[in-house]
C-alpha positions as CSV (number, residue, x, y, z in Angstrom):
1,X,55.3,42.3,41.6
2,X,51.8,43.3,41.0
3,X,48.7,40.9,41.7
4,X,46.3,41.2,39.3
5,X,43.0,38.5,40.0
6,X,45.3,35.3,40.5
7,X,47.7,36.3,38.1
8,X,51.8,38.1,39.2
9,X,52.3,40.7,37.1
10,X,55.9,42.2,37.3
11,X,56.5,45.5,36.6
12,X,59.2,47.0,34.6
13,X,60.7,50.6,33.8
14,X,60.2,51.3,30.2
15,X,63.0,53.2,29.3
16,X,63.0,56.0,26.7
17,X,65.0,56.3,23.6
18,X,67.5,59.3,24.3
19,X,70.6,59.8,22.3
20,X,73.4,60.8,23.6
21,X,74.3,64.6,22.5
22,X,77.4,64.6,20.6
23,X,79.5,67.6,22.8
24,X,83.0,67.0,21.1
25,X,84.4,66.0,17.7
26,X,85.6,62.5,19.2
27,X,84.2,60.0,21.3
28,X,85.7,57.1,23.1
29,X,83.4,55.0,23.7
30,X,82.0,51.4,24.6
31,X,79.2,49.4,22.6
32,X,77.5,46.6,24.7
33,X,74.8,44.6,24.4
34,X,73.0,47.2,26.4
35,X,72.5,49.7,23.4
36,X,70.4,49.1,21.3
37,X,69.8,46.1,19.2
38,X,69.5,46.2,15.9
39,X,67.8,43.0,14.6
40,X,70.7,41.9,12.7
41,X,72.3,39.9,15.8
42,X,74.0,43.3,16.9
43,X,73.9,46.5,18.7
44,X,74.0,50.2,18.3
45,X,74.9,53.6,20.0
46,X,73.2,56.7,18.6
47,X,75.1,60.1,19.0
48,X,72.9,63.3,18.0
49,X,74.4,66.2,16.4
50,X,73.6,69.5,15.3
51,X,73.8,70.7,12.1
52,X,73.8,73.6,9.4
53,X,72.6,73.5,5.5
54,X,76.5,72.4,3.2
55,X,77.9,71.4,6.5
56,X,80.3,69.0,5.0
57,X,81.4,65.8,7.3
58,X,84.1,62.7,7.7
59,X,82.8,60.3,10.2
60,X,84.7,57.4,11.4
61,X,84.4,54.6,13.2
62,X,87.6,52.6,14.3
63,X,87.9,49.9,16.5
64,X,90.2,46.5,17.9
65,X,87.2,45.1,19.1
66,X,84.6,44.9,16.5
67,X,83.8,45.5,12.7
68,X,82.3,49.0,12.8
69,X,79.6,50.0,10.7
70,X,78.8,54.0,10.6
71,X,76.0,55.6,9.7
72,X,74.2,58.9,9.5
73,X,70.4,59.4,10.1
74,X,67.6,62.3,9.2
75,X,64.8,63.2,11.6
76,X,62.5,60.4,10.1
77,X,65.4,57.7,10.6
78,X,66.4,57.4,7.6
79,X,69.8,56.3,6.8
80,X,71.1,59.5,4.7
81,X,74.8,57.9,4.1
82,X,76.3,54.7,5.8
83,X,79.4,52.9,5.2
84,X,81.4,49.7,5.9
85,X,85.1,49.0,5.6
86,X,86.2,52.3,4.5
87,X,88.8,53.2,6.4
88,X,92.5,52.5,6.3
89,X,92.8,49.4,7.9
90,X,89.8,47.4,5.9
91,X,87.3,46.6,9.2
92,X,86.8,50.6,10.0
93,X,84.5,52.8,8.6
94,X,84.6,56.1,7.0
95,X,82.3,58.6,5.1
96,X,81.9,61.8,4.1
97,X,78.7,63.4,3.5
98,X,77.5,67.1,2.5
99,X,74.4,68.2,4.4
100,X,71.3,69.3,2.7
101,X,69.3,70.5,5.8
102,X,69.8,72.0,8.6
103,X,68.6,70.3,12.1
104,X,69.2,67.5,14.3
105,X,71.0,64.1,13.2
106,X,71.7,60.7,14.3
107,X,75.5,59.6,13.7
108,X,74.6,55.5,14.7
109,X,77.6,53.5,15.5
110,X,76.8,49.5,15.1
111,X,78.8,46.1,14.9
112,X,78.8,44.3,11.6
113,X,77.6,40.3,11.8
114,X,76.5,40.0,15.0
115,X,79.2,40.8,17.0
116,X,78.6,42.3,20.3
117,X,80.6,45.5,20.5
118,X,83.7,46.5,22.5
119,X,85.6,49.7,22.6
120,X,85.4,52.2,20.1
121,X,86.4,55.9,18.7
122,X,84.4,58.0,17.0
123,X,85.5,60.9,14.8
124,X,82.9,63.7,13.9
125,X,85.0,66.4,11.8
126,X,83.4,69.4,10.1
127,X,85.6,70.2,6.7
128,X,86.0,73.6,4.9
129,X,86.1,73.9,1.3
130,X,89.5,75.1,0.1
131,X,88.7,78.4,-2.2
C-alpha cells in the first residue's frame, strides 16, 4: 500500500490480455471465473490459432458442466462465426467455417446464461475437400 498525501492507495498488477496459443487439435480444459468475463453474467477462455486462406474448420465445444457457446474471432474481434447448441447432444456447440484470410484467430470458448464454467473439450479440426 502506497501513501499518497493522507490517502492509502493499494497497488495492483494489471495483467495483460494473452491468449493462450492453440498447440494441438484438442484441448481439455477448465473455465473459471478467472477468465475473462464477458458482461453477460459469464466467462470466457480465448485460444489463438494460426491460419491459412480456405482453411476449412469444425470447432466444438462439449461439456457436463456448462452450456458451451463457441466462437471464432478476426484480428479486430469480431465474431466471424459463432454457435450455440449445435452439437449432438442439444447444450454443445459446433461450427464449421471456411477461412477467408490468412493470420491469427481467436477460437473463444464461453458459458451460456451466466453460468460459471467447469470442465470442458475443445475440438479444433482442419477438413480437406474430397475431390
Amino acid at each position: 500500500m502506497a501513501q499518497i498525501g493522507q490517502f492509502k492507495v493499494s497497488q495492483f498488477k494489471v495483467s495483460q490480455y494473452r491468449p493462450i496459443p492453440l498447440t494441438s487439435d484438442q484441448v481439455n480444459d477448465i473455465l473459471t471465473e478467472r477468465d475473462i468475463p464477458t458482461g453477460q453474467k459469464g466467462f470466457a477462455k480465448d485460444y489463438q490459432v494460426e491460419l491459412s486462406i480456405d482453411d476449412r474448420l469444425e470447432i466444438s465445444v462439449s461439456s457436463n458442466a456448462f452450456d458451451p457457446i463457441v466462437s471464432l474471432l478476426g484480428k479486430d474481434g469480431d465474431a466471424i462465426a459463432e454457435n450455440d447448441d449445435g452439437g449432438s447432444d442439444g447444450t454443445d456447440s459446433l461450427l464449421f467455417v471456411k477461412i477467408k484470410k490468412a493470420g491469427s484467430y481467436i477460437v473463444r470458448v464461453q458459458s451460456f446464461g451466466g453460468s460459471s464454467g467447469g470442465k470442458f473439450m475443445l475440438k479444433v479440426t482442419k477438413l480437406r475437400p474430397v475431390n
